[in-house]
C-alpha positions, 0 to 999 in steps of 0.5 A: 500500500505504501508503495503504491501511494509512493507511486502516485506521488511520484506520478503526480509532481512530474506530470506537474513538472511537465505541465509547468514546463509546457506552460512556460514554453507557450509563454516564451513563444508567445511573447517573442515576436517578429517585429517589420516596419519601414523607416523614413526621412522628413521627406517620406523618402526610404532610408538605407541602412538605418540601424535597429537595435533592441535597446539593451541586447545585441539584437539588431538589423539594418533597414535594406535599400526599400527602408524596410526592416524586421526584428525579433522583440517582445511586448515591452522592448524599446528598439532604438533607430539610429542614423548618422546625422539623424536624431535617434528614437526609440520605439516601445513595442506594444504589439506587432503591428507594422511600425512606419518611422519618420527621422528627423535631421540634427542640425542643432550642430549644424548651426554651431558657429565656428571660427575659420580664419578672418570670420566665423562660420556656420558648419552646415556652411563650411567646405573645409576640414574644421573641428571645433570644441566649445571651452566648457567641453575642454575645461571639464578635464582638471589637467594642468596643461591645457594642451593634454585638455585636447586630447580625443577631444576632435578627430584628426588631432593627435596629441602625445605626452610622453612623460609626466614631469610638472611643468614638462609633460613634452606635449606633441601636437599632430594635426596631419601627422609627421612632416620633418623628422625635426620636432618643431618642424610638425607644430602647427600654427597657433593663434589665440585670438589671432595672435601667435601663442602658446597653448600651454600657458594659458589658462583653461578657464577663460577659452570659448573655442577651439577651431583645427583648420586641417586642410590646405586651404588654410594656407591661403590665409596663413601661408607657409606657417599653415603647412601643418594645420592651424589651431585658432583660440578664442577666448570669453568676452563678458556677459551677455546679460546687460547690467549685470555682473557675474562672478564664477570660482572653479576650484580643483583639488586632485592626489597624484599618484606614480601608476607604474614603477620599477620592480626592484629588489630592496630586500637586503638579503635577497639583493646580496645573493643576486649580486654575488650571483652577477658578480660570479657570472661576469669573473669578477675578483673574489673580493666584489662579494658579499660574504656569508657573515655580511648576508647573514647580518642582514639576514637576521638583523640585530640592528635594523638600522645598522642592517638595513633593507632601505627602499630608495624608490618608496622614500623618493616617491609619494602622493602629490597634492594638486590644486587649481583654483580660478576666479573670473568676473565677467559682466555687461555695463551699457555697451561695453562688455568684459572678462577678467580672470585669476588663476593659480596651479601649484603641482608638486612633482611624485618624485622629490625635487620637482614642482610646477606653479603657475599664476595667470591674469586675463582682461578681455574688453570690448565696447560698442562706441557707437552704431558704426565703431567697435573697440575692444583690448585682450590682455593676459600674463602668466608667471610659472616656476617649474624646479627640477633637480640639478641633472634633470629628472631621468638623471634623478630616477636611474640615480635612485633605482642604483642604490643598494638596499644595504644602506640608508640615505644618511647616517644614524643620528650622532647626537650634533643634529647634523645630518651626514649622507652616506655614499654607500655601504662597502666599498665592492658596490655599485652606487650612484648619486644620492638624491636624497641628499641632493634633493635635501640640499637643494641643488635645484635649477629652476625654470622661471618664464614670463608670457605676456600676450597684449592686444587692441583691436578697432572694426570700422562698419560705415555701411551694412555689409562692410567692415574695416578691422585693424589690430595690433598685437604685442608678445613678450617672453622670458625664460630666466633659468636659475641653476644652484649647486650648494656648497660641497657636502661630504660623504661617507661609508655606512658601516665605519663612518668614514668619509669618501669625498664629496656629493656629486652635484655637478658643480658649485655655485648659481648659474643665471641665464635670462633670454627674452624675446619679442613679437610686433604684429600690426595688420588690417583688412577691409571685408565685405560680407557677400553672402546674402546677396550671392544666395540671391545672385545664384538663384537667379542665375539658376532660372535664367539658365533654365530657361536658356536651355527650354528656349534653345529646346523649342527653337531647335525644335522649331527649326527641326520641323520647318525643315522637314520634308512634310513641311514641303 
C-alpha cells in the first residue's frame, strides 16, 4: 500500500513538472515576436541602412535599400533607430503591428558657429576640414596643461605626452601627422585670438573655442606657417546679460599618484645573493662579494638600522597634492562688455625635487562706441616656476633605482643634529648619486618664464555689409633659468663612518641665464560680407539658365520641323 501511494506521488509532481514546463514554453513563444516596419526621412523618402537595435541586447538589423526592416522583440522592448546625422528614437513595442518611422535631421550642430580664419562660420556652411570644441567641453578635464585638455577631444588631432614631469609633460601636437623628422618642424600654427601663442600657458578657464583648420586651404590665409594645420583660440568676452555682473570660482583639488614603477629588489638579503650571483657570472675578483657573515647580518638583523633593507624608490616617491583654483568676473555695463580672470596651479612633482606653479591674469574688453565703431583690448600674463633637480629628472630616477638596499640615505643620528649622507655601504658596490641628499640640499635649477600676450583691436562698419578691422598685437617672453649647486657636502661609508669625498652635484655655485624675446604684429583688412546677396545672385542665375536651355529646346525644335520634308 505504501508503495503504491509512493507511486502516485511520484506520478503526480512530474506530470506537474511537465505541465509547468509546457506552460512556460507557450509563454516564451508567445511573447517573442517578429517585429517589420519601414523607416523614413522628413521627406517620406526610404532610408538605407538605418540601424535597429533592441535597446539593451545585441539584437539588431539594418533597414535594406526599400527602408524596410524586421526584428525579433517582445511586448515591452524599446528598439532604438539610429542614423548618422539623424536624431535617434526609440520605439516601445506594444504589439506587432507594422511600425512606419519618420527621422528627423540634427542640425542643432549644424548651426554651431565656428571660427575659420578672418570670420566665423556656420558648419552646415563650411567646405573645409574644421573641428571645433566649445571651452566648457575642454575645461571639464582638471589637467594642468591645457594642451593634454585636447586630447580625443576632435578627430584628426593627435596629441602625445610622453612623460609626466610638472611643468614638462613634452606635449606633441599632430594635426596631419609627421612632416620633418625635426620636432618643431610638425607644430602647427597657433593663434589665440589671432595672435601667435602658446597653448600651454594659458589658462583653461577663460577659452570659448577651439577651431583645427586641417586642410590646405588654410594656407591661403596663413601661408607657409599653415603647412601643418592651424589651431585658432578664442577666448570669453563678458556677459551677455546687460547690467549685470557675474562672478564664477572653479576650484580643483586632485592626489597624484606614480601608476607604474620599477620592480626592484630592496630586500637586503635577497639583493646580496643576486649580486654575488652577477658578480660570479661576469669573473669578477673574489673580493666584489658579499660574504656569508655580511648576508647573514642582514639576514637576521640585530640592528635594523645598522642592517638595513632601505627602499630608495618608496622614500623618493609619494602622493602629490594638486590644486587649481580660478576666479573670473565677467559682466555687461551699457555697451561695453568684459572678462577678467585669476588663476593659480601649484603641482608638486611624485618624485622629490620637482614642482610646477603657475599664476595667470586675463582682461578681455570690448565696447560698442557707437552704431558704426567697435573697440575692444585682450590682455593676459602668466608667471610659472617649474624646479627640477640639478641633472634633470631621468638623471634623478636611474640615480635612485642604483642604490643598494644595504644602506640608508644618511647616517644614524650622532647626537650634533647634523645630518651626514652616506655614499654607500662597502666599498665592492655599485652606487650612484644620492638624491636624497641632493634633493635635501637643494641643488635645484629652476625654470622661471614670463608670457605676456597684449592686444587692441578697432572694426570700422560705415555701411551694412562692410567692415574695416585693424589690430595690433604685442608678445613678450622670458625664460630666466636659475641653476644652484650648494656648497660641497661630504660623504661617507655606512658601516665605519668614514668619509669618501664629496656629493656629486655637478658643480658649485648659481648659474643665471635670462633670454627674452619679442613679437610686433600690426595688420588690417577691409571685408565685405557677400553672402546674402550671392544666395540671391545664384538663384537667379539658376532660372535664367533654365530657361536658356527650354528656349534653345523649342527653337531647335522649331527649326527641326520647318525643315522637314512634310513641311514641303
Amino acid at each position: 500500500m505504501k508503495k503504491e501511494i509512493k507511486r502516485a506521488t511520484q506520478s503526480f509532481w512530474r506530470l506537474l513538472l511537465l505541465m509547468v514546463a509546457f506552460n512556460s514554453s507557450l509563454s516564451l513563444f508567445a511573447q517573442t515576436q517578429t517585429i517589420s516596419g519601414i523607416v523614413l526621412d522628413e521627406f517620406g523618402d526610404p532610408m538605407i541602412g538605418v540601424s535597429v537595435l533592441v535597446k539593451g541586447t545585441t539584437t539588431g538589423i539594418i533597414t535594406d535599400v526599400e527602408g524596410n526592416f524586421t526584428v525579433p522583440a517582445k511586448t515591452g522592448d524599446v528598439l532604438l533607430v539610429k542614423y548618422l546625422g539623424y536624431k535617434d528614437q526609440e520605439i516601445k513595442v506594444t504589439s506587432n503591428a507594422r511600425l512606419k518611422i519618420t527621422l528627423h535631421e540634427d542640425t542643432q550642430n549644424l548651426d554651431e558657429v565656428v571660427v575659420v580664419g578672418y570670420g566665423t562660420q556656420k558648419k552646415v556652411n563650411l567646405t573645409g576640414a574644421v573641428s571645433a570644441v566649445t571651452g566648457e567641453e575642454i575645461a571639464k578635464r582638471p589637467v594642468a596643461n591645457t594642451s593634454t585638455m585636447l586630447q580625443g577631444q576632435m578627430p584628426g588631432l593627435r596629441i602625445t605626452s610622453d612623460k609626466g614631469q610638472p611643468g614638462n609633460e613634452s606635449v606633441q601636437i599632430r594635426v596631419r601627422g609627421q612632416g620633418t623628422y625635426s620636432g618643431t618642424g610638425s607644430d602647427p600654427l597657433i593663434l589665440i585670438n589671432g595672435v601667435e601663442g602658446d597653448l600651454a600657458s594659458l589658462d583653461p578657464n577663460i577659452i570659448e573655442s577651439v577651431s583645427v583648420l586641417k586642410d590646405a586651404a588654410s594656407a591661403s590665409i596663413y601661408g607657409s606657417r599653415a603647412a601643418n594645420g592651424v589651431i585658432l583660440i578664442t577666448t570669453k568676452n563678458g556677459s551677455e546679460t546687460k547690467d549685470r555682473i557675474s562672478v564664477r570660482y572653479n576650484g580643483n583639488f586632485a592626489v597624484h599618484n606614480p601608476t607604474n614603477l620599477l620592480d626592484v629588489i630592496w630586500d637586503s638579503p635577497t639583493y646580496m645573493k643576486y649580486f654575488n650571483m652577477a658578480k660570479d657570472n661576469s669573473g669578477a675578483p673574489a673580493t666584489d662579494r658579499y660574504s656569508d657573515e655580511m648576508i647573514a647580518n642582514y639576514t637576521n638583523p640585530s640592528d635594523p638600522t645598522k642592517y638595513p633593507s632601505f627602499n630608495w624608490l618608496d622614500y623618493m616617491f609619494d602622493p602629490a597634492f594638486v590644486q587649481q583654483h580660478n576666479l573670473s568676473v565677467a559682466g555687461t555695463t551699457g555697451k561695453t562688455s568684459y572678462n577678467a580672470s585669476l588663476s593659480m596651479i601649484n603641482q608638486p612633482g611624485t618624485m622629490k625635487g620637482q614642482e610646477f606653479k603657475r599664476y595667470n591674469a586675463t582682461l578681455d574688453l570690448t565696447s560698442q562706441v557707437n552704431d558704426w565703431i567697435r573697440f575692444g583690448m585682450y590682455f593676459t600674463g602668466s608667471r610659472s616656476n617649474r624646479q627640477e633637480t640639478r641633472q634633470g629628472d631621468t638623471d634623478a630616477y636611474l640615480s635612485t633605482i642604483s642604490q643598494a638596499p644595504t644602506y640608508m640615505p644618511w647616517l644614524p643620528d650622532d647626537g650634533t643634529g647634523i645630518k651626514r649622507y652616506t655614499m654607500k655601504a662597502f666599498t665592492f658596490e655599485s652606487n650612484n648619486k644620492n638624491m636624497v641628499a641632493i634633493t635635501e640640499t637643494e641643488n635645484f635649477k629652476n625654470y622661471v618664464n614670463t608670457d605676456v600676450n597684449a592686444q587692441a583691436w578697432l572694426e570700422v562698419s560705415p555701411i551694412k555689409g562692410l567692415s574695416w578691422y585693424t589690430k595690433g598685437a604685442m608678445r613678450y617672453k622670458q625664460q630666466h633659468i636659475k641653476n644652484w649647486g650648494a656648497l660641497p657636502t661630504p660623504v661617507y661609508y655606512y658601516h665605519d663612518g668614514t668619509q669618501n669625498g664629496t656629493l656629486n652635484t655637478n658643480g658649485t655655485g648659481l648659474t643665471s641665464t635670462m633670454e627674452n624675446s619679442s613679437y610686433y604684429n600690426l595688420y588690417t583688412y577691409l571685408k565685405y560680407d557677400w553672402l546674402l546677396r550671392i544666395k540671391n545672385m545664384t538663384s537667379l542665375l539658376w532660372q535664367v539658365t533654365i530657361w536658356n536651355i527650354i528656349k534653345w529646346i523649342i527653337w531647335k525644335v522649331t527649326v527641326r520641323i520647318m525643315t522637314s520634308p512634310c513641311m514641303n
